[in-house]
LUMGU-766432 format. One line per field, with one value per residue (C-alpha): residue number from 1; residue in three letters; y, x, z. Coordinates in Angstrom, 2 decimals, decimal comma. Example, Ala and Ser with C-alpha at 12.3 -4.5 7.8 and 13.67 -1.06 7.14 Angstrom:
n: [1 2]
res: [ALA SER]
v: [-4,50 -1,06]
u: [12,30 13,67]
w: [7,80 7,14]
# end
This chain:
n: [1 2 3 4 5 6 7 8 9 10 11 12 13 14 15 16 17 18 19 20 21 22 23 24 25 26 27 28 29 30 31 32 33 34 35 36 37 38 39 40 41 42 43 44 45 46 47 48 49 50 51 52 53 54 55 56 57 58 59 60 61 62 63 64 65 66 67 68 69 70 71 72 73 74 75 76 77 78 79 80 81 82 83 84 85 86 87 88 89 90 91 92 93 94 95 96 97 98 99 100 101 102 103 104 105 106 107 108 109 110 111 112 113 114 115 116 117 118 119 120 121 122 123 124 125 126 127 128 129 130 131 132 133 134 135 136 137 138 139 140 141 142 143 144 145 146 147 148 149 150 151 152 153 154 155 156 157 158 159 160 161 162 163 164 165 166 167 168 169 170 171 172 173 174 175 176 177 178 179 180 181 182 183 184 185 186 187 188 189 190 191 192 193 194 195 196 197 198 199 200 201 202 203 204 205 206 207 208 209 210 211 212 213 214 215 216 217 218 219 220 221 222 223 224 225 226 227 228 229 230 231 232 233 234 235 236 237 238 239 240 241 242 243 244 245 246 247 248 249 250 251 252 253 254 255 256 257 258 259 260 261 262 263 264 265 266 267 268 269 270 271 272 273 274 275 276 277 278 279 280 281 282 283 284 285 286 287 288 289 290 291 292 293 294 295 296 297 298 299 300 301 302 303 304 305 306 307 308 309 310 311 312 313]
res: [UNK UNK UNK UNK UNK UNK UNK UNK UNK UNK UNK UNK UNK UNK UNK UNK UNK UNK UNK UNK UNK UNK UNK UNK UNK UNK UNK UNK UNK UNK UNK UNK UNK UNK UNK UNK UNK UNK UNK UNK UNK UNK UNK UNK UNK UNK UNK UNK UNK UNK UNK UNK UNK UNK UNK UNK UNK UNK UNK UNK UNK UNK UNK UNK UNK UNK UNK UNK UNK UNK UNK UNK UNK UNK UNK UNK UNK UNK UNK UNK UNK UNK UNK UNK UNK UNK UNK UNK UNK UNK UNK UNK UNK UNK UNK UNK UNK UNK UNK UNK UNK UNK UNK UNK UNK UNK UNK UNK UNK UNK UNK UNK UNK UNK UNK UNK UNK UNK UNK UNK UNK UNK UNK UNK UNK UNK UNK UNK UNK UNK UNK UNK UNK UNK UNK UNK UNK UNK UNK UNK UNK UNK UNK UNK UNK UNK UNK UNK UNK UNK UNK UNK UNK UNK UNK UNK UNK UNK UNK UNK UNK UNK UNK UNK UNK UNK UNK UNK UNK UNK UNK UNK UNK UNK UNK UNK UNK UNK UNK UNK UNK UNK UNK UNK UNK UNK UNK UNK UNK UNK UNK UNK UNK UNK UNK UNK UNK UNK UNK UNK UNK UNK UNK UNK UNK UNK UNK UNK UNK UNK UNK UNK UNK UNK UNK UNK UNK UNK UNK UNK UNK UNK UNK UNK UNK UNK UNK UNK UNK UNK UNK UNK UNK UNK UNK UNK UNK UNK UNK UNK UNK UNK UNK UNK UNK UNK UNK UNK UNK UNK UNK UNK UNK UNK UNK UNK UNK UNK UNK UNK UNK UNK UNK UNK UNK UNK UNK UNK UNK UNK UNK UNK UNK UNK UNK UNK UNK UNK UNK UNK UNK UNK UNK UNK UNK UNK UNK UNK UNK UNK UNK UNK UNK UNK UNK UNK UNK UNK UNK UNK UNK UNK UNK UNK UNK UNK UNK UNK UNK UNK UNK UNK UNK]
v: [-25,12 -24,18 -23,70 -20,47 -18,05 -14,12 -12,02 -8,32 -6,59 -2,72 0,03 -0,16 -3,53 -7,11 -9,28 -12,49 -14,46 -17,99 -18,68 -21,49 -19,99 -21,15 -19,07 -21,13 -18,83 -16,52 -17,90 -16,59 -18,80 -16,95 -19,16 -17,16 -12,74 -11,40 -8,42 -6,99 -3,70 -3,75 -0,46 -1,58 1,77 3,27 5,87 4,68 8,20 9,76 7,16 5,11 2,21 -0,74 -0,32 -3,48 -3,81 -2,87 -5,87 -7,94 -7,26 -8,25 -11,33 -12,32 -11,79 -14,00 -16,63 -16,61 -16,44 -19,47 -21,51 -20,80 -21,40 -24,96 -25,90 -24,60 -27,09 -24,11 -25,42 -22,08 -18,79 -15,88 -12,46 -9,28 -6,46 -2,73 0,80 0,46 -2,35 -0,95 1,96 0,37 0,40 -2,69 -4,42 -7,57 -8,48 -8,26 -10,35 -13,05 -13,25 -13,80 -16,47 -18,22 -18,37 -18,90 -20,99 -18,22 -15,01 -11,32 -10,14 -6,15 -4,83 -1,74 0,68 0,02 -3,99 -3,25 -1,19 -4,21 -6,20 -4,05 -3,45 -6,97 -7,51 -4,81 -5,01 -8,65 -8,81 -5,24 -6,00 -7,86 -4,85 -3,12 -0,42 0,60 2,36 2,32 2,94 2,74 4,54 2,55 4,46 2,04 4,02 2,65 3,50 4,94 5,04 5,73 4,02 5,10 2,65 3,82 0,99 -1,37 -5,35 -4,25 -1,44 1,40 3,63 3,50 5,10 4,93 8,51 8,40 9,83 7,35 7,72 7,11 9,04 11,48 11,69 11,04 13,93 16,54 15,57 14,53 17,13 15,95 11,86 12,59 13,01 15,97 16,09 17,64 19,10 22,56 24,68 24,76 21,29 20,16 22,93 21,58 17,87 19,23 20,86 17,75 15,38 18,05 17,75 14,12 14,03 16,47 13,72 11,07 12,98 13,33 9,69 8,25 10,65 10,76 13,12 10,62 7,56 7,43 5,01 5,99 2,66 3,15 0,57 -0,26 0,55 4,25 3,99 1,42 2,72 6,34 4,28 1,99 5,61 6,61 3,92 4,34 0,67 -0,45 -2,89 -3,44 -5,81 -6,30 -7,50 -4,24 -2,22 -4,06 -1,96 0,65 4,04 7,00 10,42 13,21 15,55 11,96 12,12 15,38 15,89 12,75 14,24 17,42 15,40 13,38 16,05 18,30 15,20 14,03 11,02 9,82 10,90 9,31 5,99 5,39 5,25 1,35 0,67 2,50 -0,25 0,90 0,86 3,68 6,01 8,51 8,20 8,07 12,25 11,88 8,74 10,71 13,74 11,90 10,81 13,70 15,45 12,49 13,10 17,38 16,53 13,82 15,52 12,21 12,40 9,19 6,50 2,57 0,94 -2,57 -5,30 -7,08 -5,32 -5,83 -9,42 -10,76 -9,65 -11,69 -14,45 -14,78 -14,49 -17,44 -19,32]
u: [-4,99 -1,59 -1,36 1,07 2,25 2,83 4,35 4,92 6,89 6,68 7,72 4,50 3,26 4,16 1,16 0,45 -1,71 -2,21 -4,18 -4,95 -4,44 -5,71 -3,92 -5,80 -9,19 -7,98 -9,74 -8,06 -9,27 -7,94 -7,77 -5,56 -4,69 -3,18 -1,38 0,58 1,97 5,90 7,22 10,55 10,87 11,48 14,10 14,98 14,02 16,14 18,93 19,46 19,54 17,01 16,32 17,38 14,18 12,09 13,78 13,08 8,96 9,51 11,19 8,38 5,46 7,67 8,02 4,19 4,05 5,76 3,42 0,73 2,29 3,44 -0,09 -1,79 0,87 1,81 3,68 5,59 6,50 7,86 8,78 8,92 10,48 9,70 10,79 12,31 14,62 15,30 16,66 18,37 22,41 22,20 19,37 21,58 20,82 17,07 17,64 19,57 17,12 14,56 15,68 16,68 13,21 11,60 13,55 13,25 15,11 13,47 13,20 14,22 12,03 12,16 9,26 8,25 8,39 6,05 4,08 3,46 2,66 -0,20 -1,42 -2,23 -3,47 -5,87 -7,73 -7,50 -10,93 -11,89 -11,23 -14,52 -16,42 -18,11 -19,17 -16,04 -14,39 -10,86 -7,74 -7,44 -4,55 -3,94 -2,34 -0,87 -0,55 2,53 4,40 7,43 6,53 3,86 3,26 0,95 -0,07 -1,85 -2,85 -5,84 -5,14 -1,53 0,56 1,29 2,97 4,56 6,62 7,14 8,15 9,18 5,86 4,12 2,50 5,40 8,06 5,34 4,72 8,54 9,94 7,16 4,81 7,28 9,46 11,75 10,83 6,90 3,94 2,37 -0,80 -2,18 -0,24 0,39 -1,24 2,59 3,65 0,69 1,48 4,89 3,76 1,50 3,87 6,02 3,23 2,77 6,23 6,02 2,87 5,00 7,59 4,77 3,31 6,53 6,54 2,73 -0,24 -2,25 -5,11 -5,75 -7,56 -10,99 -10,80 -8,92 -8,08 -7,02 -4,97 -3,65 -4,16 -4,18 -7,06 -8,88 -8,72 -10,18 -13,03 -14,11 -14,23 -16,81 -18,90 -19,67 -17,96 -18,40 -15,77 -13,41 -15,71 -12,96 -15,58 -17,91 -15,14 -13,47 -14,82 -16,48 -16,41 -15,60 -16,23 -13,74 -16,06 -16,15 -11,92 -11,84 -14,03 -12,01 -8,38 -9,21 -10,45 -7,69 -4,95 -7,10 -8,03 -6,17 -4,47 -6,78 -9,62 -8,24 -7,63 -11,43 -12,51 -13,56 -12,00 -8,53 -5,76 -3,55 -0,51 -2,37 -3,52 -0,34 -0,21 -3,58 -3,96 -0,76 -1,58 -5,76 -3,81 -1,55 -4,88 -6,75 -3,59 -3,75 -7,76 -7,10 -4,08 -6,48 -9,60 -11,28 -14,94 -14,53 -12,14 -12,41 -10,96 -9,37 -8,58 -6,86 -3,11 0,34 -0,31 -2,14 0,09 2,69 0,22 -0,28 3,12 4,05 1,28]
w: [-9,54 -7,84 -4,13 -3,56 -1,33 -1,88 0,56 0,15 2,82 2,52 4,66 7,16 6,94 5,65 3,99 3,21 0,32 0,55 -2,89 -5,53 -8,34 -12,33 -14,59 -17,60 -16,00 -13,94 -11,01 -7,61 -4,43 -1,15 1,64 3,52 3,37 6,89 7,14 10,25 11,02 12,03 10,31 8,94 7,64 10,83 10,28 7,04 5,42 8,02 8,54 5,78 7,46 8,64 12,67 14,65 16,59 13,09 11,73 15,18 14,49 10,86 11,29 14,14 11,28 9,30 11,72 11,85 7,67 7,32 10,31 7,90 5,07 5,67 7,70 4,38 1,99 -0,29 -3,31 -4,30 -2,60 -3,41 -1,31 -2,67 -0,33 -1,11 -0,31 2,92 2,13 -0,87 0,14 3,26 3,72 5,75 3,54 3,49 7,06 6,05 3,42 5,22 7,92 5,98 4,09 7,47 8,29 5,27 3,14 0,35 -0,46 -0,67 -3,87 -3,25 -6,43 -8,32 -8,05 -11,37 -10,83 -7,67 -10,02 -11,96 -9,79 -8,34 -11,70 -12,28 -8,94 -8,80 -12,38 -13,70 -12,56 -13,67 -17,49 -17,44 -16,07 -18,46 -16,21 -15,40 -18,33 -19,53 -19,22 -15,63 -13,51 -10,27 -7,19 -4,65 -1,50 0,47 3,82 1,76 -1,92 -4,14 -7,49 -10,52 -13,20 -16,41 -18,76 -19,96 -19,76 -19,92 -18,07 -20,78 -18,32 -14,89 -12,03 -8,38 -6,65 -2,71 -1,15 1,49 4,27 6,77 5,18 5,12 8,24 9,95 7,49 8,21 10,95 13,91 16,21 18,58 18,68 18,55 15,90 16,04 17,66 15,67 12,99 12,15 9,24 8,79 8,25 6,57 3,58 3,90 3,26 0,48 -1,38 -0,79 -2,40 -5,16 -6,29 -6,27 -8,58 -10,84 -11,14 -11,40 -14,21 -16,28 -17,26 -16,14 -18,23 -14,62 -16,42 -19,30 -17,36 -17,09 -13,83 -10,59 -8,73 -5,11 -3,33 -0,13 3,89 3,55 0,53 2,05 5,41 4,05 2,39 5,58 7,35 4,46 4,42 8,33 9,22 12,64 12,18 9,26 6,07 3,34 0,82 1,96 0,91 -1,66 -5,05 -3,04 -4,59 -2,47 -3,85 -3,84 -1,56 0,78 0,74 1,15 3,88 5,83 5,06 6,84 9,81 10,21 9,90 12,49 14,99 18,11 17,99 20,63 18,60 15,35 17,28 18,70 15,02 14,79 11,76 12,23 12,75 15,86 13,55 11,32 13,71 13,05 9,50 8,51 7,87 5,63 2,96 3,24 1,99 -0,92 -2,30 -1,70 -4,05 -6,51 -7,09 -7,42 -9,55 -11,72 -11,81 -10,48 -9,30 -7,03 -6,77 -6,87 -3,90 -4,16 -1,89 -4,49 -5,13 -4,88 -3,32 -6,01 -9,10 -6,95 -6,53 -9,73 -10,95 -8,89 -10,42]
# end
């Protein structure tokens, strides 16, 4: 077994696995998967560049990454950085302060690479399920981006289009410095027809009707599913392979885009840093499952991180 560390940073939130990995078996052992909200893509979307208190919050998380990681004697690490750095002017401050206090340097990834990635992490244990059929297309829900992965035990197609639930909600949802609350028949169509779009581009390289298994990743998926399965409080392995129906999805994207934000925030399970853009990443895969035909989706804990995990290992 190897001892590593994976750390994605995205445009909402920046995670960490600590893991022994066996790549001989394919046994994963977590011992340790935190994630915390800092939105480094604050603004991004509307000014290109990396805010300096955005980068403040991210560098604190990492500060508290690498505590962990040395008390926990990790042998490897790497860092993958998403969306928002990737699209960032000023990307090279990010990247030097992160290898200040880490000892490591942020790999800035392409979509597709990320795609990858949460391929791996999301159906090396599927394979071995015979009740789920194949191929499966995985849809990683991020702050910024969106990537869809069709394949089996390998990726056959992929592609990452810029439709998250962030720059979602920053380019449609907010007037004048504030969210909406709630939004307008108005700017939802506007969002929708922005997501629509997207999935046009998605579908030009990525055959997003051919799979018989819809995977859902990430905060905005698995949030949508703890709200379906009534969760008093948030139970990863309860909602880790959960399936949520589309009448379930669609039911909870028209709450959230019609609810207060003080209504959306007293859910139990809604992470503070969620609460705005909740009713946007419910609506990108409400869209995906229309666009897909997909009676329900599988929700996975295991994503991006653990493709990065294992690549380490």
């Amino acid at each position: 077994m190897t001892r590593v560390a994976g750390i994605d940073c995205g445009t909402n939130s920046i995670r960490l696995l600590v893991a022994d990995c066996d790549p001989a078996t394919g046994e994963l052992v977590e011992l340790d998967r935190r994630m915390t909200v800092v939105r480094l893509g604050q603004g991004v979307d509307r000014t290109g560049r990396l805010a300096p208190e955005a980068l403040e919050r991210t560098f604190a998380a990492c500060r508290e990454y690498a505590a962990v990681i040395k008390e926990l004697g990790a042998e490897r690490i790497r860092f993958v950085a998403t969306s928002a750095s990737r699209d960032a002017e000023n990307r090279e401050d990010f990247v030097r302060g992160v290898l200040e206090i880490l000892g490591v340097e942020p790999e800035v990834i392409s979509g597709e690479q990320e795609a990858e990635f949460s391929f791996t992490g999301a159906t090396r244990e599927l394979t071995g399920t015979a009740h789920l059929e194949k191929p499966f297309l995985v849809v990683d829900i991020g702050g910024g981006s969106t990537e869809f992965v069709v394949g089996e035990e390998h990726v056959r197609a992929a592609r990452s289009v810029d439709v998250g639930c962030v720059r979602m909600t920053e380019r449609h949802l907010v007037v004048d410095g504030e969210v909406t609350d709630p939004p307008t028949a108005e700017q939802i169509a506007a969002m929708r027809a922005d997501i629509e779009a997207a999935l046009d581009l998605a579908a030009a390289t990525v055959p997003l009707g051919g799979a018989r298994t819809l995977v859902g990743l990430a905060g905005s998926v698995t949030t949508v599913a703890a709200i379906a399965l009534g969760l008093e409080r948030y139970e990863s392995e309860r909602i880790h392979h959960s399936r949520i129906s589309y009448e379930q999805v669609r039911e909870i994207s028209g709450r959230m885009l019609t609810a207060s934000h003080a209504e959306r925030a007293a859910i139990p399970v809604m992470h503070p840093g969620r609460v705005d853009v909740i009713g946007a990443g419910a609506l990108v895969l409400l869209a995906i499952m229309e666009r897909t035909g997909a009676a329900e989706v599988v929700v996975s804990e295991h994503d991006i991180l653990d493709g990065i995990a294992w690549s380490v290992a």
